[in-house]
DRENKE-166869 format. One line per 10 residues: number of its first residue (from 1); their letters; for each residue y, z, x of N, C-alpha, C. Coordinates in Angstrom, 2 decimals. Layout:
<nodes>
NUM	a	Y/Z/X/Y/Z/X/Y/Z/X; ...
</nodes>
This chain:
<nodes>
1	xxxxxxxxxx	15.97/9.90/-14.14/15.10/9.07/-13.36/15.01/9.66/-11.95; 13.67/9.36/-11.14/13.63/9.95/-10.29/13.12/8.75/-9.22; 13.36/8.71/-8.00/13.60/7.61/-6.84/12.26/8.46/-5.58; 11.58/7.73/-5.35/10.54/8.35/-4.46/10.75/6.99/-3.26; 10.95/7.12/-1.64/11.25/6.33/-0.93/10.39/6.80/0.14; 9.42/5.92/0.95/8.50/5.92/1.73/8.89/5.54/3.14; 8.74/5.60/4.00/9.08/4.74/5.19/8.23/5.21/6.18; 8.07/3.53/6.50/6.81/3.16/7.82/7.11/2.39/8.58; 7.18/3.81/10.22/7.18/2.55/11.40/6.13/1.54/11.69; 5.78/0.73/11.44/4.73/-0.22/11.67/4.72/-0.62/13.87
11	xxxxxxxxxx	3.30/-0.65/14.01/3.13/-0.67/15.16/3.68/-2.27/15.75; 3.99/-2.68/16.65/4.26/-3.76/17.23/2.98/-4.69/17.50; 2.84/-5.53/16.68/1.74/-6.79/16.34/1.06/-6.30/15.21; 1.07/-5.33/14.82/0.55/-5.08/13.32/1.28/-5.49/12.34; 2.33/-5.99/12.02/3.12/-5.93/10.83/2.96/-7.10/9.40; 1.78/-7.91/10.19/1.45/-8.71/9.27/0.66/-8.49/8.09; -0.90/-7.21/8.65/-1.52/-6.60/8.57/-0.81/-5.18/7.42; 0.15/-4.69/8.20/1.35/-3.49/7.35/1.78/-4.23/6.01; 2.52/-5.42/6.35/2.93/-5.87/5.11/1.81/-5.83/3.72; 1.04/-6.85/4.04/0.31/-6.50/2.92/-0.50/-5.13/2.08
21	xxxxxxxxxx	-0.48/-4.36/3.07/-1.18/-3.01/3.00/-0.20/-2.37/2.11; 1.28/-2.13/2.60/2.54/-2.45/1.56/3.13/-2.87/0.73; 2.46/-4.04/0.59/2.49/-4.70/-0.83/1.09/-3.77/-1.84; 0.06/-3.81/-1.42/-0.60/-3.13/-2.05/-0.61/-1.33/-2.37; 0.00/-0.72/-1.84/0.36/0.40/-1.60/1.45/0.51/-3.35; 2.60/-0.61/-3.21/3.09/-0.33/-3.69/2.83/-0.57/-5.30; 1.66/-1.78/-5.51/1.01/-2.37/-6.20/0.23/-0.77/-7.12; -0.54/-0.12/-6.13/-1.35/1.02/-6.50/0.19/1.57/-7.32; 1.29/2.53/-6.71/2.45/3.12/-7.29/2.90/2.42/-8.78; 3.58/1.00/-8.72/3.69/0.49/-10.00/2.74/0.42/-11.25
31	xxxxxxxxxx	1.60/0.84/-10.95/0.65/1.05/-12.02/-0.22/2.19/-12.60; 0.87/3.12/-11.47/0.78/5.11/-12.32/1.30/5.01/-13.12; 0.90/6.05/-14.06/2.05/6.31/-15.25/2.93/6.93/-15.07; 3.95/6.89/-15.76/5.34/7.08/-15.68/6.32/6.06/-13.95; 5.79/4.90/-13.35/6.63/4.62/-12.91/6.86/3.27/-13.07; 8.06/3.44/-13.05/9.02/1.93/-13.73/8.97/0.83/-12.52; 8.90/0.75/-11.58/9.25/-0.28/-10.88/8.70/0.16/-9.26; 7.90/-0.74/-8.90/7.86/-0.34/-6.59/7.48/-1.30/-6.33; 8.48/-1.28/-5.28/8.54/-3.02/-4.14/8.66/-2.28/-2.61; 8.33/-3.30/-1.81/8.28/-2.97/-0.42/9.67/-3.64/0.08
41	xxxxxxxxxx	10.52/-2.81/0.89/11.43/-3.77/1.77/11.41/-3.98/3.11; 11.53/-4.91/3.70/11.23/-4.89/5.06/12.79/-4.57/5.98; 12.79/-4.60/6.84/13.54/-4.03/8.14/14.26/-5.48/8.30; 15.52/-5.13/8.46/16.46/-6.48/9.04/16.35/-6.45/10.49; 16.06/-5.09/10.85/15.73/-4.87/12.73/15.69/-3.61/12.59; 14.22/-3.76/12.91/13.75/-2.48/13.62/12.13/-2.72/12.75; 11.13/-1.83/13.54/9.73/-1.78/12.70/9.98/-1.36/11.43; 10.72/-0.43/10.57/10.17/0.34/9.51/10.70/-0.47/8.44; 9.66/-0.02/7.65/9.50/-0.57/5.94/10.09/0.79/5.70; 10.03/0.48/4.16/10.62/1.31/2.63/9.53/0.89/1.49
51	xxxxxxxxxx	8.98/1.64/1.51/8.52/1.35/0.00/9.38/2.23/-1.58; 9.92/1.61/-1.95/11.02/2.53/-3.03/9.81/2.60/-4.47; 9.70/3.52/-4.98/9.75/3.69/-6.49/10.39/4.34/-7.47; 10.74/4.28/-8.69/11.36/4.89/-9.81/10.55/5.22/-10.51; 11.00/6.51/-11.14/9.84/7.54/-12.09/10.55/7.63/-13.18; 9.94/7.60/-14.42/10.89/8.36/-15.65/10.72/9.57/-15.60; 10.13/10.30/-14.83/10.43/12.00/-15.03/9.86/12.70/-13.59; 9.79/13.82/-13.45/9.51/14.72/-12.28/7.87/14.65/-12.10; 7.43/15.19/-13.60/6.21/15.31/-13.59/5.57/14.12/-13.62; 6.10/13.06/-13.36/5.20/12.26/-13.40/4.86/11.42/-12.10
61	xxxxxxxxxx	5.92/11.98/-11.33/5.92/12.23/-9.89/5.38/12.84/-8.86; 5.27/13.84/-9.72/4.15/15.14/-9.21/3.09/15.04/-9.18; 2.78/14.32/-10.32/1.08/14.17/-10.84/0.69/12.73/-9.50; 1.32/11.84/-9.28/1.02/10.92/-7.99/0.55/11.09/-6.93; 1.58/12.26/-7.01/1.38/13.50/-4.99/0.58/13.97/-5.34; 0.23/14.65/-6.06/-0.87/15.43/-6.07/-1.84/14.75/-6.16; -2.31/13.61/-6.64/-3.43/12.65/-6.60/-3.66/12.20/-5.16; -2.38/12.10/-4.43/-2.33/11.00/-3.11/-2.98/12.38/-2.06; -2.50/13.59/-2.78/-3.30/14.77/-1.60/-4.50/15.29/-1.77; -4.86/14.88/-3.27/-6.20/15.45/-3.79/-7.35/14.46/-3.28
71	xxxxxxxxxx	-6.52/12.89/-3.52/-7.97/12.11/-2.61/-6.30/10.88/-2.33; -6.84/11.25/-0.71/-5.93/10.08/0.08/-6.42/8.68/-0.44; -7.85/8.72/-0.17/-7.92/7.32/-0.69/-8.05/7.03/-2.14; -7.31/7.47/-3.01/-6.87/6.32/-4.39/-5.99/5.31/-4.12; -4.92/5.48/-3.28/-4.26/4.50/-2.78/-4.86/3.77/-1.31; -5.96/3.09/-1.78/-6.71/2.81/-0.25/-5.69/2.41/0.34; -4.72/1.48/0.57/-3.48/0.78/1.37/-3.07/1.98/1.77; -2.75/2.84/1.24/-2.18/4.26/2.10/-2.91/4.42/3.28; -4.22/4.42/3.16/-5.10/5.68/3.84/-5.25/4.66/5.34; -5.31/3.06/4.97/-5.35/2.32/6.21/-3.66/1.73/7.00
81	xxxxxxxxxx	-2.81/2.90/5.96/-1.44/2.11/6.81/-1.28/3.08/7.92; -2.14/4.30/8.03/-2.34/5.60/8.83/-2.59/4.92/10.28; -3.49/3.89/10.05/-3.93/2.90/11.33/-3.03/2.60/12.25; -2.08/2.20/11.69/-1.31/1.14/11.85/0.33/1.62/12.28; 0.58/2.66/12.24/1.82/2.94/12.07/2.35/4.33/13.32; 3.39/4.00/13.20/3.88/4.82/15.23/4.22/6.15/14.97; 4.54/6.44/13.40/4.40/8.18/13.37/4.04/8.20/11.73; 3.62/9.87/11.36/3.53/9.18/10.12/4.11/9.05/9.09; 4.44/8.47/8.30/5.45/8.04/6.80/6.84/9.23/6.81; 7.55/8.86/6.48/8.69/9.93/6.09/8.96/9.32/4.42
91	xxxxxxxx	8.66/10.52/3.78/8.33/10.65/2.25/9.64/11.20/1.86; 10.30/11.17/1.08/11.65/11.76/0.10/11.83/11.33/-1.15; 12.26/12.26/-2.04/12.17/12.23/-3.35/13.78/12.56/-4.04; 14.21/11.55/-4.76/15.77/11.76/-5.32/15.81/11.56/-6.40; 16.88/12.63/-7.31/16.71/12.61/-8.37/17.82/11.51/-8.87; 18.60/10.61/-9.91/19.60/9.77/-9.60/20.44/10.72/-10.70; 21.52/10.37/-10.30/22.39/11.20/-11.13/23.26/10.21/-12.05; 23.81/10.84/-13.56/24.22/10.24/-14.08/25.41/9.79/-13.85
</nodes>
C-alpha cells in the first residue's frame, strides 16, 4: 500500500472556503482507481491541512499525478485551493511497510 499526504497552508480568513475545497479535493482522490480511502485533517494549531490518501499500488498513484499535471483542473478543488493558500502544497508519497 502506498500513502500520498498533501499539505495546505490555508490563508488567514480563508479557511472556511479551504475546507470545503478539501473536502472536495479529497472527494475527487477517493474516486480514482486504485485508491482505498482520502479524508481531509485539519490543524489543532496552525493554518495547514493534510489531505491523506491510500493506494493499492504505485501505479496507480502515478496514473493520478500524472492526470493532476496533465490537466490541473480534473481536480477543480485543487486548481482553486492555489487561491487560497500561503505557499504551495507540500506533496509526499510513502510506501507502508509490512
Amino acid at each position: 500500500m502506498f500513502v500520498r499526504i498533501e499539505q495546505f497552508a490555508i490563508k488567514s480568513g480563508a479557511e472556511e472556503k479551504g475546507r470545503l475545497l478539501l473536502r472536495d479535493h479529497a472527494a475527487f482522490l477517493a474516486a480514482a482507481p486504485g485508491c482505498g480511502r482520502a479524508y481531509v485533517a485539519a490543524p489543532v494549531h496552525g493554518p495547514s491541512h493534510i489531505v491523506y490518501s491510500e493506494w493499492r499500488a504505485e501505479n496507480d498513484l502515478e496514473r493520478l499525478e500524472a492526470t493532476l499535471r496533465m490537466n490541473p483542473a480534473a481536480s477543480g478543488a485543487f486548481f482553486g485551493l492555489m487561491a487560497i493558500v500561503q505557499t504551495p502544497p507540500h506533496v509526499a508519497r510513502f510506501e507502508v511497510l509490512p
